[in-house]
C-alpha positions as CSV (number, residue, x, y, z in Angstrom):
1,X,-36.8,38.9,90.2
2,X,-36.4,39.7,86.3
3,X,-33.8,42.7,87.5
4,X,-31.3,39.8,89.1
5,X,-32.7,37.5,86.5
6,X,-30.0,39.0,84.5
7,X,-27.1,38.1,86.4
8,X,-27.6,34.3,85.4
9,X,-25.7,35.6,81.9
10,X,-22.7,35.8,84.3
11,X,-23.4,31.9,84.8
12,X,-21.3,31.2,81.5
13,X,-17.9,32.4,82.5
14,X,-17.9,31.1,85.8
15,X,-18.7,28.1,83.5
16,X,-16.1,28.6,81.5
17,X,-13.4,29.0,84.6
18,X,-14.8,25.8,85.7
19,X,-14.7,23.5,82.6
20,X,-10.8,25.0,82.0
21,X,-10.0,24.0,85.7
22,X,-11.8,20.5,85.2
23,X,-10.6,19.6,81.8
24,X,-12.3,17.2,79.6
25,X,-15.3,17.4,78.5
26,X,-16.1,19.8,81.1
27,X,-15.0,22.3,78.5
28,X,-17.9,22.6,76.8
29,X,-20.0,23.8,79.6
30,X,-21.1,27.1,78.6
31,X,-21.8,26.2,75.4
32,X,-24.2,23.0,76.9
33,X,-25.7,25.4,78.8
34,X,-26.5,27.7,76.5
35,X,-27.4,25.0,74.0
36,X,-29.3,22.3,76.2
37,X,-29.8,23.3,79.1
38,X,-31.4,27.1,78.6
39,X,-33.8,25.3,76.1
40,X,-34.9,22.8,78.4
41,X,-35.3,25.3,81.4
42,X,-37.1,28.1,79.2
43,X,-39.4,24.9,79.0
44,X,-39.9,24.5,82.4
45,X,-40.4,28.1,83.7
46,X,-42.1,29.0,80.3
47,X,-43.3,32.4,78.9
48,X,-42.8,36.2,80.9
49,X,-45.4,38.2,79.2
50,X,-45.7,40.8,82.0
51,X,-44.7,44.4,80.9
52,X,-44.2,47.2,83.3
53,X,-47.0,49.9,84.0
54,X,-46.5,53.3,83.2
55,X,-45.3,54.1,86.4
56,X,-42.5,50.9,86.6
57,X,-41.3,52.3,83.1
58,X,-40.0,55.3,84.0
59,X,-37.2,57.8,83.3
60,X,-35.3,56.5,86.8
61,X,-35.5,52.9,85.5
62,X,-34.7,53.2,82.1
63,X,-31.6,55.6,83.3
64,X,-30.9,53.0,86.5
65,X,-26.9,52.5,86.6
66,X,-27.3,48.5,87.4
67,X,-28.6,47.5,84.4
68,X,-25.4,49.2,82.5
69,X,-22.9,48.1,85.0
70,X,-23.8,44.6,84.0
71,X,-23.6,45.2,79.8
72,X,-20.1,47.1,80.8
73,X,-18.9,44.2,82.9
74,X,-19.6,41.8,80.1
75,X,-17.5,43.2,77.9
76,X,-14.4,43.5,80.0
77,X,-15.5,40.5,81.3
78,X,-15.6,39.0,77.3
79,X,-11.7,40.5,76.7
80,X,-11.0,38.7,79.4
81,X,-12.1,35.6,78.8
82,X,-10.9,36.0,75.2
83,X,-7.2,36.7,76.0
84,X,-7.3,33.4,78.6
85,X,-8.6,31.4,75.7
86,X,-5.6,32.3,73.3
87,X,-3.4,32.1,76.0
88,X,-4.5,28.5,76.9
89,X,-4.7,27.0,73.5
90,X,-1.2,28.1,72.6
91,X,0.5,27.4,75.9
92,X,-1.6,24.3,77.6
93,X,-1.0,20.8,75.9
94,X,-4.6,20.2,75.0
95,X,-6.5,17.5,73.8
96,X,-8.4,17.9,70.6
97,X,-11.4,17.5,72.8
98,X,-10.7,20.0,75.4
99,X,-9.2,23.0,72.6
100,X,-12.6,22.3,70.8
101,X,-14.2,22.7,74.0
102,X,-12.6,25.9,75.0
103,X,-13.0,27.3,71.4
104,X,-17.0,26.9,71.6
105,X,-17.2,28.0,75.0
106,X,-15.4,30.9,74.0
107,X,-17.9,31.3,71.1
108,X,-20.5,31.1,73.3
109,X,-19.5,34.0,75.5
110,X,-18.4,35.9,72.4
111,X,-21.8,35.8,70.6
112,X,-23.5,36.6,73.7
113,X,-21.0,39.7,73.5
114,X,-22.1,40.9,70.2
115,X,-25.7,41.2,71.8
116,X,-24.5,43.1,74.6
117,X,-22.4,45.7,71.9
118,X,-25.9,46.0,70.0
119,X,-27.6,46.8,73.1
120,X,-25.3,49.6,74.1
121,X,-24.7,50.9,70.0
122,X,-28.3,52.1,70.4
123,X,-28.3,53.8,73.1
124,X,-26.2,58.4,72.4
125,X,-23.5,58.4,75.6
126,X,-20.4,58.3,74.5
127,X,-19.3,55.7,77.5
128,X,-21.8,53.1,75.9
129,X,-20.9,53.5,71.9
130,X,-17.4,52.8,73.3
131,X,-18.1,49.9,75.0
132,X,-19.9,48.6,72.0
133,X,-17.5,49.2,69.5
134,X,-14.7,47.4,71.8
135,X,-16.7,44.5,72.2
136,X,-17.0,44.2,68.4
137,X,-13.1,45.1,68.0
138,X,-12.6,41.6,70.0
139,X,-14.6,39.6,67.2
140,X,-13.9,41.2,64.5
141,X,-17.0,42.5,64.0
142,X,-16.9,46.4,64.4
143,X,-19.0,47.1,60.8
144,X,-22.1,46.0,62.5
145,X,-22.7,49.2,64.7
146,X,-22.4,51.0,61.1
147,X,-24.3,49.1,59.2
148,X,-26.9,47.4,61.8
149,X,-27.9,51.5,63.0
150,X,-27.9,53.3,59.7
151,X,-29.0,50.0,57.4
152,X,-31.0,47.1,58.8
153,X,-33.1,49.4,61.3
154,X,-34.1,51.3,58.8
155,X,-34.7,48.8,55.9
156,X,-35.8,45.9,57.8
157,X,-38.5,43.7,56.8
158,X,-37.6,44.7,52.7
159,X,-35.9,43.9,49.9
160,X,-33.2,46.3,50.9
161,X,-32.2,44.6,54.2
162,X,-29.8,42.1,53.8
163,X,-30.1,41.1,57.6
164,X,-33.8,40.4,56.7
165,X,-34.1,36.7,55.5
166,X,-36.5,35.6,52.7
167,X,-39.0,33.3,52.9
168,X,-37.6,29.8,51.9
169,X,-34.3,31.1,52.6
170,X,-32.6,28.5,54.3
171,X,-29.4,29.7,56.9
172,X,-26.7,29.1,55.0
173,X,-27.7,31.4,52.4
174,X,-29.1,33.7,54.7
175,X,-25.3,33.8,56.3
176,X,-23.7,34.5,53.1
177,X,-26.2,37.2,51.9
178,X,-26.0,39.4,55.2
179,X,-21.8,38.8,55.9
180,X,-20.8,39.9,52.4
181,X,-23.9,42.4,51.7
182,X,-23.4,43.9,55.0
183,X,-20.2,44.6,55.0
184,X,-20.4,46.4,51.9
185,X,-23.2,48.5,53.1
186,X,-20.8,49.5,55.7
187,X,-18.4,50.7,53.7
188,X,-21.4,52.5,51.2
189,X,-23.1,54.3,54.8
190,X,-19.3,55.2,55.8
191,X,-19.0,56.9,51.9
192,X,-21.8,58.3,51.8
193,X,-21.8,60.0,55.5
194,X,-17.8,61.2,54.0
195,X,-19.1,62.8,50.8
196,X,-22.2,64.9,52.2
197,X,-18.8,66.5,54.5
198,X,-16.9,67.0,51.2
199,X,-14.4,64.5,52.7
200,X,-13.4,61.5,50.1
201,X,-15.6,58.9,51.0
202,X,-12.8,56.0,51.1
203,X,-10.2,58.1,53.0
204,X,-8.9,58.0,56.5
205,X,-11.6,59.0,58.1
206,X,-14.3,56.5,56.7
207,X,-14.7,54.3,60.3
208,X,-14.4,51.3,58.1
209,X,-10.7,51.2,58.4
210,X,-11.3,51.0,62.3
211,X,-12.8,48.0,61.3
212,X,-10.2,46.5,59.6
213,X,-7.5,47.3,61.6
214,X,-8.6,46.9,65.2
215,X,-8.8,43.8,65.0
216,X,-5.9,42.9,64.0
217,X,-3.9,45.4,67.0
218,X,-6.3,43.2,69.4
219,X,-4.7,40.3,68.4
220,X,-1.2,41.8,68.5
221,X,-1.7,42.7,72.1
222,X,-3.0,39.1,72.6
223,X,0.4,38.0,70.8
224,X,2.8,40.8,73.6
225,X,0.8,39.4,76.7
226,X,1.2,36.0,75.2
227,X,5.2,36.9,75.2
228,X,5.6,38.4,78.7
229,X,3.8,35.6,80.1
230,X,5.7,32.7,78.4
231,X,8.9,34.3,79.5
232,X,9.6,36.6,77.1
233,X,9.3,33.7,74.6
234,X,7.0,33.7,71.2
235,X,7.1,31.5,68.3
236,X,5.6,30.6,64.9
237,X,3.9,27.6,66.9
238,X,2.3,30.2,69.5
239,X,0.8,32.6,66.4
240,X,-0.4,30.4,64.3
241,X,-2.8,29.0,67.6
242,X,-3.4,32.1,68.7
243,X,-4.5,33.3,65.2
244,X,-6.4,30.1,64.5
245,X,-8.2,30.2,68.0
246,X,-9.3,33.8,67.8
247,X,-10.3,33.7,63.9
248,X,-12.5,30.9,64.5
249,X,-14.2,31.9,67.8
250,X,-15.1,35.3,66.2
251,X,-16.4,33.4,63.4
252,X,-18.5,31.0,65.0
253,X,-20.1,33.6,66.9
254,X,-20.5,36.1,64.4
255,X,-22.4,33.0,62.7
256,X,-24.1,32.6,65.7
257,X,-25.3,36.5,65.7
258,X,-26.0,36.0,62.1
259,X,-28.6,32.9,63.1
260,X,-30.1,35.2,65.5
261,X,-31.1,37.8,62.6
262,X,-32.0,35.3,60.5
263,X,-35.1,33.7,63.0
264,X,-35.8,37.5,64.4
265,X,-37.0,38.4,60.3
266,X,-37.9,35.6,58.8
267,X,-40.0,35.9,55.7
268,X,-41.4,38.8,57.3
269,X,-42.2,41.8,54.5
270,X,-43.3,45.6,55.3
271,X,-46.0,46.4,52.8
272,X,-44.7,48.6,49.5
273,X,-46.9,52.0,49.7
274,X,-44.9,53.1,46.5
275,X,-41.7,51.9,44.8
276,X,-38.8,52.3,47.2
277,X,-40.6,53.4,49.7
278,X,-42.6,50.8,52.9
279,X,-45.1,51.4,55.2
280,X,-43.2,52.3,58.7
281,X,-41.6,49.4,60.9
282,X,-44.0,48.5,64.1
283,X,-44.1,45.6,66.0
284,X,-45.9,43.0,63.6
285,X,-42.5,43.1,61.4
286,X,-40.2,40.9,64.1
287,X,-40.7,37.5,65.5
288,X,-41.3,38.2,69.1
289,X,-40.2,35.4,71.9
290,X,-41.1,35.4,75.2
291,X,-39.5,32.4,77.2
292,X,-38.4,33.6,80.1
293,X,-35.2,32.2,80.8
294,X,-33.0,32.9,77.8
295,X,-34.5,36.4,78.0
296,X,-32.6,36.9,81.6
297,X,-29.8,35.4,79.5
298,X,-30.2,37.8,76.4
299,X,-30.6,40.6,78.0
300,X,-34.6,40.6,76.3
301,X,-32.8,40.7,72.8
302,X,-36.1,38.0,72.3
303,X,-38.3,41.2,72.9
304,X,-37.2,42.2,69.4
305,X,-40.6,43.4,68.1
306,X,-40.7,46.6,70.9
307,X,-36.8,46.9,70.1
308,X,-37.4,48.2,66.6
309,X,-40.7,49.7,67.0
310,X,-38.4,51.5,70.1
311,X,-34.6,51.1,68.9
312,X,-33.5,53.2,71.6
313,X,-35.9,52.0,74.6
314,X,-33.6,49.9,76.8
315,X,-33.4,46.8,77.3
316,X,-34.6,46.0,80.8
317,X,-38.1,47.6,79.7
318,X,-38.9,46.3,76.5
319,X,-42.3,45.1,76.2
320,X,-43.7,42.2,75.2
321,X,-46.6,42.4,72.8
322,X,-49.2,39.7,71.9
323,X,-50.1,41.3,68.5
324,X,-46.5,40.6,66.9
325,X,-45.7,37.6,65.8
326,X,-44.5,34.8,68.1
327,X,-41.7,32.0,67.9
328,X,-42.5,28.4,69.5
329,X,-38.8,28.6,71.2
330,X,-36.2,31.1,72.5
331,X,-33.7,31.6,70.9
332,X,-31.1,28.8,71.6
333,X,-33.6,26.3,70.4
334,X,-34.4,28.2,67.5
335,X,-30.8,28.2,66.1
336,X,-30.7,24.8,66.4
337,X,-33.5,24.3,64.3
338,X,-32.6,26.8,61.6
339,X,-29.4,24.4,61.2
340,X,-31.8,21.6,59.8
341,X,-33.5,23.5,57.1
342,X,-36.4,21.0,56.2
343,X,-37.2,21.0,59.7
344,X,-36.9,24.9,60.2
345,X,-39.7,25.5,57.0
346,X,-41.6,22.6,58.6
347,X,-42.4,24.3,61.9
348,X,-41.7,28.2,60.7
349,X,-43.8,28.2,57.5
350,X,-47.2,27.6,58.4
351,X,-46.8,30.4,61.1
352,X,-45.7,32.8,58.8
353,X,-48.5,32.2,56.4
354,X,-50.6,32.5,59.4
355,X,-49.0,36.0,60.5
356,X,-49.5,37.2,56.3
357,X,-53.6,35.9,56.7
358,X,-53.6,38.1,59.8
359,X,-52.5,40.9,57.7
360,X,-54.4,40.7,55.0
């Protein structure tokens, strides 16, 4: 059941085909089903604690093509889906209503992206890394495969990590910390790798140009399929939507991604065993979540205290683990609550004083 569980991802563009088609507040459908209705359903069906045996986690599933055909449709499916958006908002007449609709909709399907990109960064074939770096091409996002590979999984859960949030940290903070701090790691991992080859570390060949550039040739192709389908006809009307459209969906979902680091590391510290230097990551140093349904819809990103005690074990068989320390909520839920900061220490605190007693 959990193998086709995954296809209900799939459930948000069909959505968002739907709600463009319908109009109105019908636009916001993936993003209310992400938002509400996941929550309320992960309610309903509750927790999947069952891991495979020895025998179900083998080689032949871990290697099974299915479970990668579905992270590689994603993303073409997520270009896709992309290009329609810019393409509607600067050619449609919209309502306010409906180009906010289509915007978080969008968002939705693009955050969901970047978690699909991290799942196939880890992983050595060159088919995947590709796929992963495309994917964060379309939200401008590409120094994450640098920085979240080479930085947060090896500092996580210290001082170091600026993906790791503090305790009493609310979001907003959090957000600007790991944006700015990570981005400059980037660049630092990208010198650094340039300088042990004798190479200068800020010339061409430091990936972090790729970052900045790629981004910005996505949205030029957006701006020539934009002109052959209008006609041969662009304007300063056209570019400016486009530009506003994709800037702020790739915003809003790297916030979104952002949100999601921020509840997986909460407070959460690796002991100091000398200065510099922490006792190795396992899975007591992630919040772990369970709920079934917005795992089928995450691709078991929620299985996040296996992922970085096993960065490169796949995703359809990560384990869940009782020991590690537990959310109330999946994900969706949890966003929302990180949003409202008195309400987010409220609830989060007292666990995470709980999970430090446990360690003591």
């Amino acid at each position: 059941m959990k193998k086709y569980g995954f296809l209900l991802a799939f459930t948000l563009p069909i959505a968002w085909i739907i709600g463009f088609w319908v109009g109105n507040w019908a636009t916001y459908l993936p993003f209310f089903i992400a938002y509400i209705f996941v929550p309320l359903i992960d309610e309903a069906f509750g927790l999947d604690k069952y891991n495979l045996s020895q025998e179900e986690e083998s080689e032949a599933l871990a290697q099974e093509s299915y479970f990668s055909v579905l992270l590689y449709g994603w993303v073409l499916m997520q270009i896709s889906v992309i290009i329609t958006g810019a393409l509607v908002v600067s050619l449609y007449r919209l309502e306010s209503l409906e180009w906010w609709g289509i915007l978080l909709s969008t968002m939705t399907i693009s955050s969901n992206g970047i978690n699909v990109a991290h799942e196939l960064g880890h992983r050595n074939e060159k088919t995947s890394v590709f796929f992963a770096k495309l994917n964060l091409v379309t939200v401008g996002y590409l120094h994450f495969y640098i920085e979240h590979n080479r930085g947060h999984h090896v500092n996580v859960a210290t001082p170091l990590d600026p993906a790791t949030s503090k305790k009493n940290q609310n979001l907003y903070f959090f957000w600007f910390q790991s944006l700015i701090f990570g981005w400059l790691n980037a660049w630092k991992h990208e010198s650094n790798r340039l300088t042990r080859k004798n190479y200068f570390g800020y010339g061409i060949y430091n990936e972090m140009w790729r970052a900045v550039f790629l981004p910005i040739l996505f949205v030029g192709i957006i701006f020539l399929i934009t002109f052959f389908v209008n006609n041969y006809q662009i304007n300063q009307n056209i570019i400016w939507n486009i530009s506003i459209f994709w800037f702020f969906q790739s915003l809003l979902a790297v916030l979104s991604l952002e949100a999601v680091n921020y509840i997986e590391h909460y407070g959460i510290m690796r002991k100091e065993i000398s200065p510099e230097r922490y006792e190795r990551v396992n899975p007591l140093h992630s919040w772990n979540a369970s709920q079934k349904v917005s795992n089928w819809f995450l691709f078991q990103l929620q299985r996040h205290s296996d992922h970085h005690a096993n960065a490169s074990r796949p995703y359809q068989i990560l384990r869940h683990i009782d020991e590690s320390p537990q959310l109330p909520f999946g994900y969706p839920l949890m966003i929302m609550m990180a949003l409202l900061p008195p309400l987010w220490f409220a609830v989060m605190n007292p666990r995470l004083e709980n999970w430090k007693r446990q360690r003591v």
